[in-house]
C-alpha positions in Angstrom: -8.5 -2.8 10.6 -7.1 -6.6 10.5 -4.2 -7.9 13.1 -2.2 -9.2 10.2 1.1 -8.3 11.5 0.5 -9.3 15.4 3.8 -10.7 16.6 6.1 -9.7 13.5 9.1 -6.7 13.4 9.6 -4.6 10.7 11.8 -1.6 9.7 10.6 1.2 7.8 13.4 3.5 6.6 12.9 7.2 5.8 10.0 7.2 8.7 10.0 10.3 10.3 6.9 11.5 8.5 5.0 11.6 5.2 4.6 7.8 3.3 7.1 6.0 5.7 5.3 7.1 9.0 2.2 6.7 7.5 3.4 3.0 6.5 5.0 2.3 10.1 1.3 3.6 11.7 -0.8 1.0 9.8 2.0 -1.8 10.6 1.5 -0.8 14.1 -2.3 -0.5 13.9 -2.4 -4.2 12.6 -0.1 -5.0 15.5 3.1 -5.3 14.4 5.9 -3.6 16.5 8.5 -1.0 14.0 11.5 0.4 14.1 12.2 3.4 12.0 14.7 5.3 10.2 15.7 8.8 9.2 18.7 11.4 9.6 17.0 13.8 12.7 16.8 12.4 16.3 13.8 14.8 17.4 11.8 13.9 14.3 12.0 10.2 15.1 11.6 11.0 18.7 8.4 12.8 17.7 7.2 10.1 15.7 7.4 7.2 17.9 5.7 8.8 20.9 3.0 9.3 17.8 2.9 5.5 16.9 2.3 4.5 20.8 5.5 4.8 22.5 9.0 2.5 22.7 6.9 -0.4 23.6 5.9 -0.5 20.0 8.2 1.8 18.2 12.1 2.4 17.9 13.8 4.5 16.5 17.8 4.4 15.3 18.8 7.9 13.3 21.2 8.0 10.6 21.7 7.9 6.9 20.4 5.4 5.0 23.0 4.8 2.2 25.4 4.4 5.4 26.2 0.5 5.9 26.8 0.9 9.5 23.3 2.3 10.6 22.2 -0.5 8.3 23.7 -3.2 9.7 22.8 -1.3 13.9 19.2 -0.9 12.6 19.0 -4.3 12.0 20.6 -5.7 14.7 19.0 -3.0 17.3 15.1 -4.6 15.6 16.5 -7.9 16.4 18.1 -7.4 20.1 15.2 -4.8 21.3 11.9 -6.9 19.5 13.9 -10.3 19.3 13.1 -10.8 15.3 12.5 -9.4 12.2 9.7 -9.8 9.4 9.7 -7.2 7.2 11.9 -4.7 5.4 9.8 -1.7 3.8 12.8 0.3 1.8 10.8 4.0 1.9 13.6 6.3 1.9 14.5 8.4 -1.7 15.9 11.7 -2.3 15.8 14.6 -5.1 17.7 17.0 -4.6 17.7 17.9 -7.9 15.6 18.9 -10.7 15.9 19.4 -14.6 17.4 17.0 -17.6 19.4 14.1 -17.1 22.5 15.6 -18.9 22.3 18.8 -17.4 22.2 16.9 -13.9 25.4 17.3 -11.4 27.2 14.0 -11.2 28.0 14.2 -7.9 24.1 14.9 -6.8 23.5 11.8 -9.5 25.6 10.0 -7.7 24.0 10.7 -4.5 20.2 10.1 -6.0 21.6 6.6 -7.0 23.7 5.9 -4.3 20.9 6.5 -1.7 17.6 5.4 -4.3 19.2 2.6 -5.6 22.5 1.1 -3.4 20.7 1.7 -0.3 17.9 -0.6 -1.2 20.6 -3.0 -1.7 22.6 -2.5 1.1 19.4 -2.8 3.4 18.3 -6.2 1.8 21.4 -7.7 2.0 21.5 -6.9 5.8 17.9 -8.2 6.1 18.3 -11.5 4.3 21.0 -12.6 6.5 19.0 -12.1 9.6 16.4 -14.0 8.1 16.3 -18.0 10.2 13.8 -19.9 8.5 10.6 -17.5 8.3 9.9 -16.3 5.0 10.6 -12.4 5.1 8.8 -9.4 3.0 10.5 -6.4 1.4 8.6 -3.8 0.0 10.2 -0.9 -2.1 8.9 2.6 -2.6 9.5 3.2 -6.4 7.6 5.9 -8.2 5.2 6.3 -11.5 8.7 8.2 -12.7 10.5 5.0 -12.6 7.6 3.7 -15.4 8.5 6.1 -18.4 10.5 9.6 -18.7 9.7 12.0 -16.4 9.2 15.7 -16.8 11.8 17.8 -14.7 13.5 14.4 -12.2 15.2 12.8 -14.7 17.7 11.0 -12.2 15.2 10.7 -10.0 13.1 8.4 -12.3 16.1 6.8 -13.4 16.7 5.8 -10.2 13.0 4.3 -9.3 13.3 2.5 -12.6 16.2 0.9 -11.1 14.4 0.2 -8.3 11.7 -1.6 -10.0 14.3 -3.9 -11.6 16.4 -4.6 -8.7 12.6 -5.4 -7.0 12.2 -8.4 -9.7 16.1 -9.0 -9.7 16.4 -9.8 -6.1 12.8 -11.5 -5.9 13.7 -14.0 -8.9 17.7 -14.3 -6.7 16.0 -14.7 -3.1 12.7 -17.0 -3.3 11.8 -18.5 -1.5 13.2 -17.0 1.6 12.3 -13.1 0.3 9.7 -11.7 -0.7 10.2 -8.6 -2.6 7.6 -6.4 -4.2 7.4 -2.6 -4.8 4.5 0.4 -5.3 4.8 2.8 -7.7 2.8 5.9 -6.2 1.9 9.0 -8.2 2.0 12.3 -6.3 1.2 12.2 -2.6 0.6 15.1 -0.4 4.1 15.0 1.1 6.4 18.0 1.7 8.9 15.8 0.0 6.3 16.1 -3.0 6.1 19.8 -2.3 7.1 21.1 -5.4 5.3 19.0 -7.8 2.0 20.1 -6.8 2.3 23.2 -3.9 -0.2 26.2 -5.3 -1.6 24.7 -7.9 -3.0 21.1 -6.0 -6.0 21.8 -7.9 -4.8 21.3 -11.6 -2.0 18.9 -10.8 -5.4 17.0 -9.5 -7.3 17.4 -12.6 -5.1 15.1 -14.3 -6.1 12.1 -12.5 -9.1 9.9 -13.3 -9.8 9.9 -9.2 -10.1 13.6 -9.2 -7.0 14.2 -6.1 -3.7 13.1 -5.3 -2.4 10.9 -2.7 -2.2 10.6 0.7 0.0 9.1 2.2 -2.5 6.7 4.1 -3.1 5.1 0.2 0.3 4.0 0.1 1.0 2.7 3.7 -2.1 0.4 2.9 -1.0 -1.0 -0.2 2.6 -1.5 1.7 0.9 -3.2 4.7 -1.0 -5.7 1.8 2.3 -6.6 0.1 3.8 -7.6 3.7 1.3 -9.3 5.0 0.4 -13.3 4.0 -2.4 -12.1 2.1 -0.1 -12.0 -0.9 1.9 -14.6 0.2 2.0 -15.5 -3.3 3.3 -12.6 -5.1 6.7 -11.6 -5.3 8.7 -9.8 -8.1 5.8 -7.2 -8.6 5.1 -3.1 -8.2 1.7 -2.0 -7.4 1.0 1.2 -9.2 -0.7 3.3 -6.7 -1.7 6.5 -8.8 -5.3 7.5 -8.5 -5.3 6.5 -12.3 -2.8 9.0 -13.3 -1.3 6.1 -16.0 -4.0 5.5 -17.3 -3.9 8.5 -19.5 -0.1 8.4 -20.0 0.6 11.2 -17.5 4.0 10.7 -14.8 
């Protein structure tokens, strides 16, 4: 394990568990001090006495699409750890399953509203703290945002989006942002439940690698596009998917 992130802040939204907690650990674990996001107190409570405690971890609850628990995360990082690095946009929702057309609007409007706005709304916040130091921004897209997806057709819609607004706000914010994205296939989450839950086995077979994710793959691809190892790349989404594209699969 490197010290990359020694003396730098970052928030990780949608960090209670699964990929975000896994991405705030290996922040923390390269030295970096977090504060992280979600909707339930005792869930964020849990997880910073995991990460090492308040003298490392924070944690402010609330929902992410809200612009007020934006704009109090980001000042809280700032006033508690006295700066801020990097912004690593984890949080996504699917409530929903099935065809585009058959879809709810008011749940599309929620996916989109949460997937897609809420990145926004926290990079806007994040740029305007920003004094000088080049900051990172890392988006948690999906191998659904790549092509049509089977079954989360807003869903994918919505990563799509975010890999555009990744390269939109990249090519609008250099050089004071950096903003890339990962793409991950299935991870072992229980937000991924559903795509893989009692039948991990053949779900697995379909990737070259022979398993699916943990969330420990993505946190370290995260922790590489926010650190000054790719200090020169912005605009881009790392597919993280055990080789899952390779054969056309989502």
């Amino acid at each position: 394990m490197t010290a990359r992130f020694v003396g730098r802040v970052a928030v990780v939204t949608g960090a209670s568990r699964g990929i975000g907690l896994a991405v705030a650990q290996r922040l923390v674990d390269e030295g970096a001090r977090v504060v992280i996001t979600a909707r339930n107190q005792d869930a964020l409570d849990a997880a910073v006495e995991q990460l090492g405690g308040p003298s490392v971890a924070l944690a402010v609850a609330g929902r992410a699409d809200d612009e007020t628990h934006q704009a109090e995360t980001i000042a809280r990082a700032v006033e508690v750890f006295g700066r801020l690095d990097v912004l690593v946009n984890n949080t996504g929702i699917n409530p929903v399953s099935g065809p585009v057309l058959d879809t709810d609007l008011d749940a599309a409007r929620k996916i989109l509203g949460v997937n897609v706005l809420g990145v926004i709304g926290w990079a806007r916040r994040f740029r305007k703290q920003l004094d000088g130091a080049v900051g990172a921004v890392v988006n948690v897209a999906s191998v659904a945002g790549l092509r049509p997806a089977t079954d989360i057709g807003v869903y994918g819609v919505s990563k799509s989006a975010v890999i555009a607004l990744t390269a939109q706000l990249a090519a609008e914010n250099s050089p004071a942002m950096r903003v890339n994205a990962v793409a991950p296939a299935v991870v072992r989450t229980r937000f991924a439940g559903p795509l893989y839950e009692g039948r991990e086995e053949q779900v697995a077979a379909d990737y070259p690698l022979g398993r699916l994710g943990e969330p420990e793959d993505i946190a370290a691809a995260v922790a590489f596009l926010a650190s000054d190892d790719a200090a020169w790349i912005t605009g881009q989404t790392l597919v993280v998917d055990g080789g899952l594209t390779l054969s056309g699969g989502v």
